[in-house]
Z-matrix of the N, CA and C atoms (Angstrom, degrees):
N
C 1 1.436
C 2 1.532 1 108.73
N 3 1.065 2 104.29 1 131.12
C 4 1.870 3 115.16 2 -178.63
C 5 1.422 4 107.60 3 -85.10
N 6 1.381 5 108.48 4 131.15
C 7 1.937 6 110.04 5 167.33
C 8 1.237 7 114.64 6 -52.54
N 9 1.129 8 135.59 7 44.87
C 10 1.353 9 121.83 8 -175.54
C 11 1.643 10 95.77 9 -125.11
N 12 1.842 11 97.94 10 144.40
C 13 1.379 12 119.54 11 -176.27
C 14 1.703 13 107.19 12 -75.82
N 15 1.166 14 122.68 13 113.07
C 16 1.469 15 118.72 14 177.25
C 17 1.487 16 105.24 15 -89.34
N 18 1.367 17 128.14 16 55.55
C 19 1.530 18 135.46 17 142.64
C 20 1.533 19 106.50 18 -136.54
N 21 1.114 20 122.16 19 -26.46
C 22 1.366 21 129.29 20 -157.07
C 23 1.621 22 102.39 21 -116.97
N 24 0.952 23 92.54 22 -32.69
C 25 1.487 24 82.24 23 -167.64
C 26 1.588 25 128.87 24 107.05
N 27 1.507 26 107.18 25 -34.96
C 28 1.544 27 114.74 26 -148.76
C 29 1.719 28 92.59 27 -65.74
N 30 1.685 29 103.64 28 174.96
C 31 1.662 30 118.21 29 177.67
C 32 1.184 31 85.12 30 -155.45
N 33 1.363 32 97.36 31 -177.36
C 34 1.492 33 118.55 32 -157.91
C 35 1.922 34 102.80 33 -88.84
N 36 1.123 35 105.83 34 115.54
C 37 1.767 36 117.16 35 153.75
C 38 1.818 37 133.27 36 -40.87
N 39 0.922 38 105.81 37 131.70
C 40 1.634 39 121.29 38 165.66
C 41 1.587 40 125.62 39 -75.86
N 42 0.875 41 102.83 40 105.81
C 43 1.838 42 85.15 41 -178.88
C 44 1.383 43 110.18 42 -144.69
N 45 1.427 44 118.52 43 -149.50
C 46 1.760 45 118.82 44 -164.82
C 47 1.714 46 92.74 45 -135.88
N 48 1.533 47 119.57 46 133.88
C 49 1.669 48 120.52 47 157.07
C 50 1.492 49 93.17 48 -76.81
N 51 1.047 50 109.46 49 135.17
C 52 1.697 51 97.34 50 158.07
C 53 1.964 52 119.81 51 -130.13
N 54 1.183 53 110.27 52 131.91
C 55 1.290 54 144.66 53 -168.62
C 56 1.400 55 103.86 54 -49.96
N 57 1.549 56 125.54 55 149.42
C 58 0.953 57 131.44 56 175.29
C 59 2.175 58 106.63 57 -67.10
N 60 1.221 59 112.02 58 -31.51
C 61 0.941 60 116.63 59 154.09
C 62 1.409 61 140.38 60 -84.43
N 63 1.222 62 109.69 61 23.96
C 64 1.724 63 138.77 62 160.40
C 65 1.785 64 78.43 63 73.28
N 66 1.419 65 132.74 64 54.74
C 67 1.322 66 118.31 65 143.00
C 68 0.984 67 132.12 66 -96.11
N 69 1.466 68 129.73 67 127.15
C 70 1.574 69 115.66 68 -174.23
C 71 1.453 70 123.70 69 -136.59
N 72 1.855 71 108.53 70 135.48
C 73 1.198 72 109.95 71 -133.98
C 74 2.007 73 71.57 72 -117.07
N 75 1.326 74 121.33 73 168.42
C 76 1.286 75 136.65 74 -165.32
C 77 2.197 76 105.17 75 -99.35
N 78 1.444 77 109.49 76 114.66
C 79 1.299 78 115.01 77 175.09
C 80 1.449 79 112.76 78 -132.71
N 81 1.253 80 113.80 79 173.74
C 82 1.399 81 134.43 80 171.75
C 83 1.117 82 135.60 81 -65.81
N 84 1.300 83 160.08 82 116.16
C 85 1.241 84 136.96 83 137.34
C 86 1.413 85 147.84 84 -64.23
N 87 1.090 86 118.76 85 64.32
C 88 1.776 87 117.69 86 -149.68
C 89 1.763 88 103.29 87 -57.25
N 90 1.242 89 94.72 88 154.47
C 91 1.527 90 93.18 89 167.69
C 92 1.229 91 113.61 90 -117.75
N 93 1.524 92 113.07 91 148.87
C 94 1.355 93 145.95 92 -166.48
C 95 1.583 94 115.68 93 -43.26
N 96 1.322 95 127.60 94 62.03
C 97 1.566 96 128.31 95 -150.24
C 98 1.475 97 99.03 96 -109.70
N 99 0.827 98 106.32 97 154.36
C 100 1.707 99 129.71 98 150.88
C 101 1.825 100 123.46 99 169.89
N 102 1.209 101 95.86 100 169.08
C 103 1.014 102 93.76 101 -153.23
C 104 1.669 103 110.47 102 -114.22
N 105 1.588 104 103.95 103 146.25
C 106 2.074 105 112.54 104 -158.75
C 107 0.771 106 106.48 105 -150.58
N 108 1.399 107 107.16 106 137.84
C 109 1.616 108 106.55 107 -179.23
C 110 1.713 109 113.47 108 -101.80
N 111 1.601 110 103.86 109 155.71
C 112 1.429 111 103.50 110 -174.46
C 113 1.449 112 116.98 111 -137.30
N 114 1.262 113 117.51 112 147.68
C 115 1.825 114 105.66 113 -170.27
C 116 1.476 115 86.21 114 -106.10
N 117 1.536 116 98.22 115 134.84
C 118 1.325 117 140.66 116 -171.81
C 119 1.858 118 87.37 117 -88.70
N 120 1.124 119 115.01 118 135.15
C 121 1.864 120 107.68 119 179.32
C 122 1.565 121 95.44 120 -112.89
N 123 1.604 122 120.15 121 -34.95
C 124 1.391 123 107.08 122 -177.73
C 125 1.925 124 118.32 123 -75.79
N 126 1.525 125 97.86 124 -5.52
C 127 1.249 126 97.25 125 -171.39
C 128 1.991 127 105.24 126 -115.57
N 129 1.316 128 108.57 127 -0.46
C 130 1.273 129 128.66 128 -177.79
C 131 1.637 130 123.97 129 44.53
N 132 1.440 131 102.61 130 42.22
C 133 1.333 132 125.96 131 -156.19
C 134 1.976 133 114.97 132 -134.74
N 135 1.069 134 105.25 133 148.65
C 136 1.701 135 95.87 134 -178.13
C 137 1.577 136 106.41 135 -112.47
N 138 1.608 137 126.05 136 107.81
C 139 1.275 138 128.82 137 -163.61
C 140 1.592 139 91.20 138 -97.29
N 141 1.557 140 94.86 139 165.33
C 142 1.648 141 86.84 140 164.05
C 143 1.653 142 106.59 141 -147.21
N 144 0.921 143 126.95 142 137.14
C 145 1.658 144 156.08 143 -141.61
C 146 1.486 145 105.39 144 -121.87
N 147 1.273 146 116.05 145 129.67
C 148 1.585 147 129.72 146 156.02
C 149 1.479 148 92.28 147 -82.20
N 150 1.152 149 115.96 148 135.57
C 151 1.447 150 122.94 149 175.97
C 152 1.598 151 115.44 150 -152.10
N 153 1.446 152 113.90 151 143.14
C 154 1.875 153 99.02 152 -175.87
C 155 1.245 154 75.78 153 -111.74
N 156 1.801 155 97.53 154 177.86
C 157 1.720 156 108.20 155 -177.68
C 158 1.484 157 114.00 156 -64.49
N 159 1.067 158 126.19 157 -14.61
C 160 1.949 159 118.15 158 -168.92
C 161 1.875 160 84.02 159 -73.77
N 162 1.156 161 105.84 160 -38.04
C 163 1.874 162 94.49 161 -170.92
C 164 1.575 163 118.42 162 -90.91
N 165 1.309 164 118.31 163 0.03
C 166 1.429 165 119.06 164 153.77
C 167 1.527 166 116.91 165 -70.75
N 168 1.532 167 91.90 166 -38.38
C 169 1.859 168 101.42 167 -173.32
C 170 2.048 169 97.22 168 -59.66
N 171 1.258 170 80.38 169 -54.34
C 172 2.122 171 86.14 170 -179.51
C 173 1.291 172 126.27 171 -57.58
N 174 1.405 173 108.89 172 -4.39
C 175 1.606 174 116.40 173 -170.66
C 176 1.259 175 95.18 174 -120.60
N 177 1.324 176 131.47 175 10.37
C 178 1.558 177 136.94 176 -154.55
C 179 2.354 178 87.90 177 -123.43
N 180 1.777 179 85.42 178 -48.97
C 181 1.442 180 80.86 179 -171.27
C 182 1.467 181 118.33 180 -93.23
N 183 1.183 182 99.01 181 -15.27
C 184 1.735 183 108.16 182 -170.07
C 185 1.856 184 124.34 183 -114.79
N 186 1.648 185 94.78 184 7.14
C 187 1.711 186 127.69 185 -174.53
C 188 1.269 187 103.07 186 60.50
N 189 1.506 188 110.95 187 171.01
C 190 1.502 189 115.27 188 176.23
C 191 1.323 190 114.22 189 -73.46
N 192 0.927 191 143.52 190 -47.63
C 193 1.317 192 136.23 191 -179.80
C 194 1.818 193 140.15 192 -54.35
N 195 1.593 194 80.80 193 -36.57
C 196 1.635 195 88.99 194 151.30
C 197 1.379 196 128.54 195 -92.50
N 198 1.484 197 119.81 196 -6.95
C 199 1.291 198 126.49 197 147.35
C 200 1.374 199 137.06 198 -59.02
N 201 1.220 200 95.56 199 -19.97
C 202 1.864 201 98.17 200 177.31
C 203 1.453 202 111.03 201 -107.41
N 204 1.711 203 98.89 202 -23.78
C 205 1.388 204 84.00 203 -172.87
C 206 2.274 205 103.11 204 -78.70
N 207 1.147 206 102.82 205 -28.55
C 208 1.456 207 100.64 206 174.97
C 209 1.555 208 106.94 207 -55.66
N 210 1.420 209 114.50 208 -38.58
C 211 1.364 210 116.36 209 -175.62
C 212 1.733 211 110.35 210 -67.54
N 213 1.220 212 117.88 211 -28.68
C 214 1.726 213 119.23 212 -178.38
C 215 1.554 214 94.58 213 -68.24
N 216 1.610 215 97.80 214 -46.17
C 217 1.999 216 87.07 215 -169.90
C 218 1.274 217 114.32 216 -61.22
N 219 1.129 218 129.40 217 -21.73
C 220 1.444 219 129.55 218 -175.16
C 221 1.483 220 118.45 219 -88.04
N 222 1.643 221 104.34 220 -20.00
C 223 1.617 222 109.23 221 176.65
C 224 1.219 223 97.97 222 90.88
N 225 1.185 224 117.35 223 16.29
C 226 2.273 225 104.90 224 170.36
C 227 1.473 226 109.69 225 -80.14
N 228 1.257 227 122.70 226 -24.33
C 229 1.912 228 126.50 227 -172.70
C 230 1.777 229 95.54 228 -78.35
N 231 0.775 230 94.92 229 143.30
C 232 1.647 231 117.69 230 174.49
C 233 1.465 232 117.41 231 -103.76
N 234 1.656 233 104.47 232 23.98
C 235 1.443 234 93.89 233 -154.41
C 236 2.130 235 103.89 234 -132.44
């Protein structure tokens, strides 16, 4: 399973730790994922979603259904 948010899109970041002596060695940023399931009412079905929090918040404000379908147009669903 890939870190990637299937509403949002996001993946994991590149960045620098940096040292009390300004050394800096190369790390990750993971993003905030896990995974929930949700009953779909127009499709009368229970899907279940890798999701980080920015796409709970979006599925919270914008319902599921227009969340996935924005998410197909963009190519984030795998499905």
């Amino acid at each position: 399973m890939s870190k990637i948010c299937q509403i949002t899109g996001k993946k994991a970041m590149v960045g620098n730790n940096v040292a009390h002596s300004n050394k800096r060695t190369k790390r990750k940023f993971n993003v905030n994922l896990f995974t929930k399931k949700f009953y779909w009412v127009e499709q009368d079905a229970w899907i279940r979603l890798n999701i980080s929090a920015a796409g709970l918040r979006t599925i919270n404000k914008v319902g599921l259904d227009a969340a996935l379908k924005s998410a197909a147009d963009k190519g984030y669903l795998n499905a």
